[in-house]
C-alpha positions as CSV (number, residue, x, y, z in Angstrom):
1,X,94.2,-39.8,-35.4
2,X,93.2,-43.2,-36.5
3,X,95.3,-46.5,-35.4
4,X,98.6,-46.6,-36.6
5,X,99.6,-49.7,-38.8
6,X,102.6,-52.0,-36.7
7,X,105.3,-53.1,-39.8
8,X,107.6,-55.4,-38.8
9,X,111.2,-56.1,-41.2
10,X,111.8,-59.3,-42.2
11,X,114.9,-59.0,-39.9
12,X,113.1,-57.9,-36.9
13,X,110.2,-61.2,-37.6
14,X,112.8,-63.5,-38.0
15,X,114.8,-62.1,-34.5
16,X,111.0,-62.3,-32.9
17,X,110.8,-66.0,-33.8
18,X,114.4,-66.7,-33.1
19,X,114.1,-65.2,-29.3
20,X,110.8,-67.3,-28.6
21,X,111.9,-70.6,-30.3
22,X,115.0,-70.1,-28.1
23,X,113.0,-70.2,-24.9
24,X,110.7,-72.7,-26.0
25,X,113.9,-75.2,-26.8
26,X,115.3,-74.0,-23.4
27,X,112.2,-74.3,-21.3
28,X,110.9,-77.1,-23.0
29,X,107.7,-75.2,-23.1
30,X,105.9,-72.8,-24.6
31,X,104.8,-71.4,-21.5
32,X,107.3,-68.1,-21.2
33,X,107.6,-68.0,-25.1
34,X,103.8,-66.9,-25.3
35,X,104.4,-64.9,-21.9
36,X,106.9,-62.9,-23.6
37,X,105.2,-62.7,-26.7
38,X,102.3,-60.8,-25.4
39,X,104.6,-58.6,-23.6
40,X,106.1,-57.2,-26.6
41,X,102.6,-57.1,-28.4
42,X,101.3,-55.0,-25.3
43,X,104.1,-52.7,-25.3
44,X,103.5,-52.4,-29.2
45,X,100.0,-50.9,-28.6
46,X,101.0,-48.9,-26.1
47,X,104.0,-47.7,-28.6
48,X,101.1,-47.2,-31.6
49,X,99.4,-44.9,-28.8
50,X,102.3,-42.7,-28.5
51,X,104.9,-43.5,-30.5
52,X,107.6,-41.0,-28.7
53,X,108.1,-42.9,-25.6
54,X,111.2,-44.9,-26.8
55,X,114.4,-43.8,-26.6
56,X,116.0,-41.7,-29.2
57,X,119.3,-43.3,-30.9
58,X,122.1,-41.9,-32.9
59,X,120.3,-42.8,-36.0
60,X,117.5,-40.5,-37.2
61,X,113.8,-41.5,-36.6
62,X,114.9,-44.5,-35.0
63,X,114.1,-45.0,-31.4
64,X,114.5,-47.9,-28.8
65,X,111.8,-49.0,-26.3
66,X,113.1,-51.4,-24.0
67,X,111.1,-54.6,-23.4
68,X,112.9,-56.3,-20.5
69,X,116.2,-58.0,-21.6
70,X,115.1,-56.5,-25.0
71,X,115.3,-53.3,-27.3
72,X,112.7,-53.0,-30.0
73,X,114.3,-50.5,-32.8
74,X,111.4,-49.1,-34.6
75,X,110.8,-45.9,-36.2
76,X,107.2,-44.1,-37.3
77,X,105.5,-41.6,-39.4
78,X,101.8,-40.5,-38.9
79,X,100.2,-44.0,-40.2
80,X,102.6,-46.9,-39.0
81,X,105.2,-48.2,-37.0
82,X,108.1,-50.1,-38.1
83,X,109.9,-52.2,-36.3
84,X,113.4,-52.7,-37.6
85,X,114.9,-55.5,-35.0
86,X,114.6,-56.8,-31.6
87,X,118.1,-56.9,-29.7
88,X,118.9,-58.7,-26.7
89,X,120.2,-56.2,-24.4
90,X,122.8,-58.8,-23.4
91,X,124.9,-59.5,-26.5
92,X,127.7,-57.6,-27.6
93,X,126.4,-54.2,-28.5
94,X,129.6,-54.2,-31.4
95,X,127.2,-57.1,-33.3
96,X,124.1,-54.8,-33.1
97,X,123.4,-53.5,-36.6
98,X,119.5,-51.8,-36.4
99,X,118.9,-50.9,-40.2
């Protein structure tokens, strides 16, 4: 199987920059921003590996993978992954909307 093809939504990009601006604001550094960053892009290869180890949700094909205080929503086919958003585990869970 060749390399599967990460596609993220414009909703999930704009969530991605919103979490890491946030921390850079906070932290007055970019320090943690980049920290966290790689994190998520490490647990993305490991997710283009085997895309089956998230966490099944009530919506077909869609499945979770946690990412500390975060939940990636993605869902795959046999060439790519796409990720739909990035939730912060500590919101209201009412606000979440994946698709």
């Amino acid at each position: 199987m060749g390399k599967r093809r990460i596609i993220w939504s414009e909703n999930a990009n704009k969530k991605l920059f919103e979490i890491l601006e946030y921390y850079a604001q906070r932290n007055k550094s970019k320090i943690y921003s980049i920290k966290l960053y790689n994190r998520i892009r490490n647990e993305l290869l490991l997710l283009a590996k085997q895309p089956e180890i998230g966490i099944k949700t009530e919506i077909e094909d869609v499945r979770g993978l946690i990412v500390d205080d975060y939940l990636l929503f993605y869902e795959f086919d046999g060439k790519s992954i796409i990720v739909h958003t990035l939730w912060d585990c500590r919101q209201n869970p009412e606000d979440l909307k994946i698709k």
